[in-house]
Structure formats: C-alpha cells, structure tokens
MARMARMI-951284 format. One record per residue: residue number from 0; z, x, y of N, C-alpha, C in turn; residue in one letter. Coordinates in nm, 2 decimals, decimal comma, always signed. Example, Ala and Ser with C-alpha at 12.3 -4.5 7.8 and 13.67 -1.06 7.14 Angstrom:
<node 0 <+0,78 +1,32 -0,57> <+0,78 +1,23 -0,45> <+0,78 +1,32 -0,33> 'A'>
<node 1 <+0,71 +1,28 -0,22> <+0,71 +1,37 -0,11> <+0,79 +1,29 +0,00> 'S'>
REM end
This chain:
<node 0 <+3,43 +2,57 -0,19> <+3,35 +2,45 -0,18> <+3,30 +2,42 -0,32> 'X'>
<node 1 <+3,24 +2,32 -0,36> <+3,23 +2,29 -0,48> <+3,06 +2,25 -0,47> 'X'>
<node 2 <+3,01 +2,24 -0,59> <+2,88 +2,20 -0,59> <+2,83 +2,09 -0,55> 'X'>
<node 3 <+2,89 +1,96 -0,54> <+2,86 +1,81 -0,48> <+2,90 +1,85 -0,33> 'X'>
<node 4 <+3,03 +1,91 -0,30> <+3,01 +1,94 -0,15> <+2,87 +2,01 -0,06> 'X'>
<node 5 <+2,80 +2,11 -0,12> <+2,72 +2,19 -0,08> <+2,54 +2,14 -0,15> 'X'>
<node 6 <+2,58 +2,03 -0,17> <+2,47 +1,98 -0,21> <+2,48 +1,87 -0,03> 'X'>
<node 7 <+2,56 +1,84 -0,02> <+2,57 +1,73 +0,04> <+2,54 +1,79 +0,21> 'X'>
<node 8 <+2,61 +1,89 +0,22> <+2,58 +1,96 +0,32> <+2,43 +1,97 +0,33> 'X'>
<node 9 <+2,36 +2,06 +0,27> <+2,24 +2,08 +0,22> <+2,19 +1,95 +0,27> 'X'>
<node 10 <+2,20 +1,87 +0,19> <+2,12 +1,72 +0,24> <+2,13 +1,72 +0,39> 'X'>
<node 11 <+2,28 +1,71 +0,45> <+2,26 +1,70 +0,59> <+2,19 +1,72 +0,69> 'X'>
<node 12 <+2,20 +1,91 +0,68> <+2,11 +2,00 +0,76> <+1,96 +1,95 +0,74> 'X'>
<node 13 <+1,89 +1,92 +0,60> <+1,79 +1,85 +0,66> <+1,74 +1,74 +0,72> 'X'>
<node 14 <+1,85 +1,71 +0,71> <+1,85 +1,53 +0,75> <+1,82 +1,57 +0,96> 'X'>
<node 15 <+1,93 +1,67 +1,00> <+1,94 +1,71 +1,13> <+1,81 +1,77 +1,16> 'X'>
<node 16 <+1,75 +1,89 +1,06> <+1,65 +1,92 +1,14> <+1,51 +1,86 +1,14> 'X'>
<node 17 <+1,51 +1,75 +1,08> <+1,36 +1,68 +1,08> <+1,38 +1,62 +1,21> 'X'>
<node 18 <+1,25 +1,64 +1,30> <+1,23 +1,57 +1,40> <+1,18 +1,42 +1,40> 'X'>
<node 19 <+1,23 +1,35 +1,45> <+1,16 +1,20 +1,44> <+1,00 +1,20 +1,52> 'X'>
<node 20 <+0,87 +1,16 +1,50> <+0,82 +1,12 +1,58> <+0,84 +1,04 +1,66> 'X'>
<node 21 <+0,79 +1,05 +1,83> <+0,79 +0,97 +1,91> <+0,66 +0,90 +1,91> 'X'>
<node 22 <+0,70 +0,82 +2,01> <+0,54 +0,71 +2,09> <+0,53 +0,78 +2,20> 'X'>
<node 23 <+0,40 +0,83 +2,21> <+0,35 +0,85 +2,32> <+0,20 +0,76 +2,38> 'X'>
<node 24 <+0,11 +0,82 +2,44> <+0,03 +0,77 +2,46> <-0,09 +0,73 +2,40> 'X'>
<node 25 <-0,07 +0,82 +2,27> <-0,18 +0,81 +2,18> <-0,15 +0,72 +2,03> 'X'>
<node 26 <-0,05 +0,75 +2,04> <+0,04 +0,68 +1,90> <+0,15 +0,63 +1,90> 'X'>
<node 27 <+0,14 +0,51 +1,82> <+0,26 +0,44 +1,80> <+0,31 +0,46 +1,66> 'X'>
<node 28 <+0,48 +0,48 +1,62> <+0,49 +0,50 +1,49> <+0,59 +0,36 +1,46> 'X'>
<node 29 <+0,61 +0,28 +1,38> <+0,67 +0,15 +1,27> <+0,82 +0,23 +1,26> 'X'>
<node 30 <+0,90 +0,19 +1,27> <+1,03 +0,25 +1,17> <+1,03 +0,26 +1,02> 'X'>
<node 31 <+0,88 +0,16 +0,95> <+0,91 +0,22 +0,84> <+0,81 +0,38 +0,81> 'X'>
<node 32 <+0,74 +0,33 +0,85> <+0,63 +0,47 +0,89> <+0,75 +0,62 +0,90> 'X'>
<node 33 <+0,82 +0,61 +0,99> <+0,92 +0,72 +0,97> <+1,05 +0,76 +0,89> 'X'>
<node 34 <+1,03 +0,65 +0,84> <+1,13 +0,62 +0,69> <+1,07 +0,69 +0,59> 'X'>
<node 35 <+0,92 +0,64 +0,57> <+0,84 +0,69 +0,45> <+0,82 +0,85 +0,49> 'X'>
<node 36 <+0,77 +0,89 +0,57> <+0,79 +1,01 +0,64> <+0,89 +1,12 +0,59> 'X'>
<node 37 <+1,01 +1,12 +0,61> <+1,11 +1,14 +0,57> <+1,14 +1,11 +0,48> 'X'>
<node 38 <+1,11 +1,02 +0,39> <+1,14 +1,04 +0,23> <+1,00 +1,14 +0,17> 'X'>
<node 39 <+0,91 +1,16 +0,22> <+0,79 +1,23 +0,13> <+0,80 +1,33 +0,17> 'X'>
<node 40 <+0,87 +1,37 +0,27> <+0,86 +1,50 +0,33> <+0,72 +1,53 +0,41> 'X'>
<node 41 <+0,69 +1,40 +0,53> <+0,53 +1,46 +0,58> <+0,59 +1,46 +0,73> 'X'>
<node 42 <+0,51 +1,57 +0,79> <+0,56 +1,59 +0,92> <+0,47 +1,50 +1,03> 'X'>
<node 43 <+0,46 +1,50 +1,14> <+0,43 +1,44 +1,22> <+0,28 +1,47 +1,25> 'X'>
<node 44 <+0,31 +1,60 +1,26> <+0,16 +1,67 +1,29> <+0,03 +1,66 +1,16> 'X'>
<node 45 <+0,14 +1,63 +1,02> <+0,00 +1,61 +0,92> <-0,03 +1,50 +0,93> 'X'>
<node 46 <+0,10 +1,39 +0,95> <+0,02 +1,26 +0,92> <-0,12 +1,25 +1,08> 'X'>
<node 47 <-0,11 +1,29 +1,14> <-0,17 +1,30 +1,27> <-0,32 +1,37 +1,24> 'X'>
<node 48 <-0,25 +1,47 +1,16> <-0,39 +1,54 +1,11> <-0,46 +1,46 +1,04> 'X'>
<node 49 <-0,42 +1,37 +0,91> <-0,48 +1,29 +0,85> <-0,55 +1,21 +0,93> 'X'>
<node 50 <-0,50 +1,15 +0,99> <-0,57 +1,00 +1,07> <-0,69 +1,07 +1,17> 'X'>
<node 51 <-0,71 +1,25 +1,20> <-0,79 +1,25 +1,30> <-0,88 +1,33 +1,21> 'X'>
<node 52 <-0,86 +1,41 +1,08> <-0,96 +1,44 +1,01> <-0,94 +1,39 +0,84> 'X'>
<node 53 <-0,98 +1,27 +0,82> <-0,96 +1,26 +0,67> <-1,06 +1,28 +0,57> 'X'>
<node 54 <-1,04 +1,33 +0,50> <-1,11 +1,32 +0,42> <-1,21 +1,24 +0,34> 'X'>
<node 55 <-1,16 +1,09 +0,35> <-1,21 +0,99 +0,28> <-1,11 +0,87 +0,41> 'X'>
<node 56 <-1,22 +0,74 +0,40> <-1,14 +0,64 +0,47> <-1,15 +0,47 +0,38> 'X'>
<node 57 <-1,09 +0,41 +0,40> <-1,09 +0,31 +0,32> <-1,04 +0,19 +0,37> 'X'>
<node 58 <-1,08 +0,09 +0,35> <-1,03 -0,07 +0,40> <-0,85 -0,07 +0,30> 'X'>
<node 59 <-0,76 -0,10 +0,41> <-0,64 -0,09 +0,35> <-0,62 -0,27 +0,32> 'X'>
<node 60 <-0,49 -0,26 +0,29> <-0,48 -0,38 +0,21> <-0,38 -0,52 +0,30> 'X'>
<node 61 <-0,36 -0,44 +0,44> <-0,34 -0,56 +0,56> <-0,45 -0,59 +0,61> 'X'>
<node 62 <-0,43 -0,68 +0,73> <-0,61 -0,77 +0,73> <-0,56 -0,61 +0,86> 'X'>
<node 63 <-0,69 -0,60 +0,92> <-0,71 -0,51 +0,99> <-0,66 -0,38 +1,05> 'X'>
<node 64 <-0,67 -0,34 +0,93> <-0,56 -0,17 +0,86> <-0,68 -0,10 +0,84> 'X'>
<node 65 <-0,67 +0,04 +0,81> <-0,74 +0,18 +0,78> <-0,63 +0,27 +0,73> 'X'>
<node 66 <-0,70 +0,28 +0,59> <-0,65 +0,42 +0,50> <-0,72 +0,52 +0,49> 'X'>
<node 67 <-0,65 +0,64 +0,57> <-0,74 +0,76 +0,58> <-0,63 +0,84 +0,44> 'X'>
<node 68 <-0,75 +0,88 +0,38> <-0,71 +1,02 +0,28> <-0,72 +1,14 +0,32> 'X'>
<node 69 <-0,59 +1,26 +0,28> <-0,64 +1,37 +0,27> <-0,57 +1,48 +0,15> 'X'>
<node 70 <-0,67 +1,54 +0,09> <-0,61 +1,60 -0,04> <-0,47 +1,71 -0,01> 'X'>
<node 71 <-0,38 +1,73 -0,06> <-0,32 +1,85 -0,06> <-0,27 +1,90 -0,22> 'X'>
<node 72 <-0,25 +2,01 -0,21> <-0,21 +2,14 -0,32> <-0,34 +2,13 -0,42> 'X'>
<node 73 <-0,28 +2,19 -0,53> <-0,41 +2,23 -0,64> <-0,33 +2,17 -0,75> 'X'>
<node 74 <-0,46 +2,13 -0,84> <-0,47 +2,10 -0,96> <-0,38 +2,22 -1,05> 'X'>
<node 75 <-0,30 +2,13 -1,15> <-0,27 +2,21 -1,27> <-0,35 +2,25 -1,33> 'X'>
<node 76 <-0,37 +2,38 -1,41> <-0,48 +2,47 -1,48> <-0,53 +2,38 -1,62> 'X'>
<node 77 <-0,60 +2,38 -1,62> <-0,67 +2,25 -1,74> <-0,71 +2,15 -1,72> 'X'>
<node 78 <-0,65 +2,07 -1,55> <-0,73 +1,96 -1,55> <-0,86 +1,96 -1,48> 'X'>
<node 79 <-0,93 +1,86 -1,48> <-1,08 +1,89 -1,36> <-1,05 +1,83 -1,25> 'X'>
<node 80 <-0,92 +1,76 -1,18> <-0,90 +1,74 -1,06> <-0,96 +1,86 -0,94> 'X'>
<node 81 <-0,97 +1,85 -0,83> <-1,03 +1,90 -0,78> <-0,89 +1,97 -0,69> 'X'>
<node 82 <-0,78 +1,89 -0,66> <-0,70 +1,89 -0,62> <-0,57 +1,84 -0,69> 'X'>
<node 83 <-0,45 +1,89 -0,60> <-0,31 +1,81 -0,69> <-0,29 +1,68 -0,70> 'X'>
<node 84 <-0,32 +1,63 -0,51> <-0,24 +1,51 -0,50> <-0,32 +1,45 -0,34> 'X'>
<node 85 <-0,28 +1,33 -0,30> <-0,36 +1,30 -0,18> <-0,21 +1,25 -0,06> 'X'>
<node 86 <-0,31 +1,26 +0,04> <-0,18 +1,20 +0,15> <-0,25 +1,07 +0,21> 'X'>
<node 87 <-0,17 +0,97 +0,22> <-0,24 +0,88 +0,23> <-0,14 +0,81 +0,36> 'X'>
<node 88 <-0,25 +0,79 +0,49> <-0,15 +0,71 +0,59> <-0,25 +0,59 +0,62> 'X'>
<node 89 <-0,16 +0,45 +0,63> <-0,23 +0,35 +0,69> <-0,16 +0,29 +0,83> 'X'>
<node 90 <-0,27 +0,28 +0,93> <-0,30 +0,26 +1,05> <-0,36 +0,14 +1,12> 'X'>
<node 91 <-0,37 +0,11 +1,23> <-0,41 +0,03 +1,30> <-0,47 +0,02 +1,41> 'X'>
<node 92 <-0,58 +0,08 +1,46> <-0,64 +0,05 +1,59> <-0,62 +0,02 +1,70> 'X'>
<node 93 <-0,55 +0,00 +1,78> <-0,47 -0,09 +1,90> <-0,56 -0,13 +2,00> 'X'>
<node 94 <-0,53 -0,24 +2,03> <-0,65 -0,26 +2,13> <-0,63 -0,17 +2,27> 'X'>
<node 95 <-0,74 -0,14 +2,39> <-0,71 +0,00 +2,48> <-0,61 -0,05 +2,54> 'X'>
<node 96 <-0,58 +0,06 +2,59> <-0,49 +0,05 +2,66> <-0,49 +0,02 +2,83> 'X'>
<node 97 <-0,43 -0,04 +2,86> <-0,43 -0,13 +2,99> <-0,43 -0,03 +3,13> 'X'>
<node 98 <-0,46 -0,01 +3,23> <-0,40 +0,04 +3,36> <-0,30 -0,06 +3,43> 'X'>
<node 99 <-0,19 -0,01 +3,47> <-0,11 -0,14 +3,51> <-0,19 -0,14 +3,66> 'X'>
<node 100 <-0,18 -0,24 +3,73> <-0,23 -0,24 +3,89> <-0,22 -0,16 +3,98> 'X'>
<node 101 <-0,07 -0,17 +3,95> <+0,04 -0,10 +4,10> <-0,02 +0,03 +4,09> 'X'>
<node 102 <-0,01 +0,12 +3,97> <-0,05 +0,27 +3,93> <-0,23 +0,28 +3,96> 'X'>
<node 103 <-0,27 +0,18 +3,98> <-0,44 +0,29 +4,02> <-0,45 +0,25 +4,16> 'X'>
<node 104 <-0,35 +0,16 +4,24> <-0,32 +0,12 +4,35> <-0,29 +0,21 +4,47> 'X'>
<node 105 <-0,20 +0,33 +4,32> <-0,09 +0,43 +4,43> <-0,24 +0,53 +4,49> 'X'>
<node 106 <-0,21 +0,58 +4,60> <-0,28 +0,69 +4,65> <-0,27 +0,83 +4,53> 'X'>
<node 107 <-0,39 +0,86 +4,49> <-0,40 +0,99 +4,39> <-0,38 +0,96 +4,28> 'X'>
<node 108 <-0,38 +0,85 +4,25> <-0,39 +0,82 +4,09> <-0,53 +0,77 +4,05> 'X'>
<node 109 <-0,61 +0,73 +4,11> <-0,76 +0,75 +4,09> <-0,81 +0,81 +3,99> 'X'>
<node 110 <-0,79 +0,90 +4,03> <-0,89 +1,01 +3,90> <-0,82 +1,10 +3,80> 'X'>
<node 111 <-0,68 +1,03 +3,79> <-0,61 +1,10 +3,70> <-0,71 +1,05 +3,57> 'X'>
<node 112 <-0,70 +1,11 +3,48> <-0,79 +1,12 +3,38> <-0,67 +1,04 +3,28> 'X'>
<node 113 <-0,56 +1,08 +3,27> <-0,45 +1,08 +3,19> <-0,41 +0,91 +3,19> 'X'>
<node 114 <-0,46 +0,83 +3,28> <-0,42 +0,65 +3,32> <-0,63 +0,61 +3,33> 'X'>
<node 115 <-0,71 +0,69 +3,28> <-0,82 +0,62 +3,25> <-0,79 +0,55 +3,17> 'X'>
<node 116 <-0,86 +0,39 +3,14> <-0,88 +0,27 +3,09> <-0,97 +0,29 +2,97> 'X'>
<node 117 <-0,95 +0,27 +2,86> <-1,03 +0,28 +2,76> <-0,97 +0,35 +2,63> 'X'>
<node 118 <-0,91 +0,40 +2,66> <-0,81 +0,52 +2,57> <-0,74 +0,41 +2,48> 'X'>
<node 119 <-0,78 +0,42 +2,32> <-0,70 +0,34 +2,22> <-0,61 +0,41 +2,17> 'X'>
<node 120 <-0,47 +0,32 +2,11> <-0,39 +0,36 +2,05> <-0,38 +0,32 +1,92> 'X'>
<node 121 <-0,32 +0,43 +1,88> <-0,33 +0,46 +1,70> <-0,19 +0,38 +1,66> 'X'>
<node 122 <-0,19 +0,26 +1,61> <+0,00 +0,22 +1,53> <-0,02 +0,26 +1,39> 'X'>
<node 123 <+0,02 +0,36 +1,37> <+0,09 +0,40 +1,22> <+0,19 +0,37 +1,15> 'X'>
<node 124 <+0,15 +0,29 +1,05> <+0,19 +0,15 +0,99> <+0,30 +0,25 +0,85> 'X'>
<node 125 <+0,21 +0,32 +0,79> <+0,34 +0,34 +0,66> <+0,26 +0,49 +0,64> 'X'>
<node 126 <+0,31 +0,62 +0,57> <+0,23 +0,70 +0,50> <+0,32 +0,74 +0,38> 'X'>
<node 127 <+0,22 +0,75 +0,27> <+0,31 +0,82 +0,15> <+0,20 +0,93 +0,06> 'X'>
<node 128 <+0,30 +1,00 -0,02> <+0,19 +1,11 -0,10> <+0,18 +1,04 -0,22> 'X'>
<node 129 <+0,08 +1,04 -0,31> <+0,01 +1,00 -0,42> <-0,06 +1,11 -0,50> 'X'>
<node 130 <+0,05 +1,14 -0,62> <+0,05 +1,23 -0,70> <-0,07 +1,25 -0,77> 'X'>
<node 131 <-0,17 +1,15 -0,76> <-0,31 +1,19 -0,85> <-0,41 +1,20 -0,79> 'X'>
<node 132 <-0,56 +1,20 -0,81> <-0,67 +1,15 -0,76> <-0,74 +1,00 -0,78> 'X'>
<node 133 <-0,74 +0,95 -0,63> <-0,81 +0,85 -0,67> <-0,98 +0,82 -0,68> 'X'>
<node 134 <-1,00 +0,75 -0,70> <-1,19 +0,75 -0,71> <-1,20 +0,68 -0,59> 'X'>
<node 135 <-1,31 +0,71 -0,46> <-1,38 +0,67 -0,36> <-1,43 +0,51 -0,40> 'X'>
<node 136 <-1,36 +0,40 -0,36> <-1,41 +0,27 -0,37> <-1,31 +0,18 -0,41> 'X'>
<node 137 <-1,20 +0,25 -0,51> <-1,15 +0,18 -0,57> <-1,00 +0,15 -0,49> 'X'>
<node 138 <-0,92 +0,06 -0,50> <-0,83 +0,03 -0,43> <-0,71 +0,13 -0,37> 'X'>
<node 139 <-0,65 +0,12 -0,27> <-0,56 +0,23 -0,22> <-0,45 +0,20 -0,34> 'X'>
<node 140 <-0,39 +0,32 -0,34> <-0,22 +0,32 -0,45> <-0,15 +0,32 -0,36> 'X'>
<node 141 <-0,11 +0,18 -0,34> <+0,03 +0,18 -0,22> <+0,13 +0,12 -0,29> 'X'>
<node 142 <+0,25 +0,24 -0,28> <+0,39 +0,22 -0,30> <+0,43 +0,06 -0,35> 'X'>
<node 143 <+0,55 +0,00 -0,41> <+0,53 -0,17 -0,40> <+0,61 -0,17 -0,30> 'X'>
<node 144 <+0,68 -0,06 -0,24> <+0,81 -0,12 -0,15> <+0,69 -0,13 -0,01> 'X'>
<node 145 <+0,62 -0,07 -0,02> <+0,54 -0,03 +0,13> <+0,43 -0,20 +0,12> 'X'>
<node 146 <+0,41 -0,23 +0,02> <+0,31 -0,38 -0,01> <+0,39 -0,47 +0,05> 'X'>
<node 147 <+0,55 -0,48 +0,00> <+0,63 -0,62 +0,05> <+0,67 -0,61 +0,20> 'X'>
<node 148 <+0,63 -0,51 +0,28> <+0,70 -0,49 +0,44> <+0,60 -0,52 +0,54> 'X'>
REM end
C-alpha cells in the first residue's frame, strides 16, 4: 500500500467511528452543528457538557442565541494564559415542550414523569474550538463560515 492509500484509509475509519449525535428529548442538534462537530473533533458528550456547565456565558450573535464557554488544555510555558484554548457552542432555548393529548389521555401515562409538561429543549445551533483566550464581555470569535449559515 502506499502512503496516500493509508492515509486515506486512516481518514475513513475515523470518519466510521465518530458517532453522530441524535435528537432526543432534551436536545436538538442543526446538521451544521454536527458538521462543525466533526471537523473540530468535539464529541457529543462535551459539547453537552458545555451547555450544562460552562464556564462563562455570553449573548451570541443570532437574535436569541447563548454562547456558553468552556476552557480546555494548557497554556504554552511563557505565556500568562490561564489555559490553551476555549470550546465554544452556541444554542437556543426551545420553547417547552408540549404533551400531545392522546398520550396523557392513555390510562398510566399520568404520572410518567418522562411526558411531564414543562421540560425545555436545548437546539444546538453550531460549536467550534477557539485557539486563544477571550476576555469576558467582549464579542464571541465565531468562525466566518459559521456567521454566513
């Protein structure tokens, strides 16, 4: 095999073993959200992690969006960063989520806790990593491809 073959391979097998996020009950994910995903290399569980513990949160730059921050890796030796770099996902609030009729209608679905009314969903709009530190106030660093979508 040759080196452009076994590069290519290589590419594949990762391409096969990244799992796609789904939608479930709590979240919804964009196609481009899992595009960006998959190009940054962030898994499902951190962008998840971000949105439910961030570090920093911020008015993003759609009308009624949230940019949650969270730092990862370390600083190169000599600088005063605190950290390497940040992860940054922006999101959307979804209004609750509905009970359909028929379902609190059925016998024993009453007190399922799992179809209680009130429960919001999260639509996770885009996430990317951001090689520096930013300063608390000052605008999000969003990608330009991620601005024009």
């Amino acid at each position: 095999m040759t080196t452009r073959s076994v590069s290519f391979v290589n590419c594949a097998m990762l391409l096969l073993m990244y799992k796609l996020p789904k939608n479930d009950d709590k979240y919804v994910w964009t196609s481009h959200a899992i595009e960006k995903m998959r190009y940054y290399r962030l898994s499902e569980s951190l962008v998840k992690r971000v949105v439910r513990f961030p570090k920093r949160i911020e008015k993003a730059i759609a009308p009624n969006t949230i940019g949650a921050m969270s730092p990862y890796g370390r600083s190169p030796k000599g600088r005063q960063q605190p950290y390497g770099g940040e992860i940054w996902v922006m999101y959307r609030p979804s209004a609750e989520v509905a009970t359909p009729k028929f379902v609190s209608q059925l016998p024993g679905n009453q007190s399922d806790p799992t179809r209680a009314p009130g429960r919001q969903k999260v639509k996770i709009i885009s996430a990317w990593r951001y090689p520096g530190v930013t300063k608390p106030g000052d605008p999000i660093p969003v990608p330009e491809d991620v601005e024009f979508e």
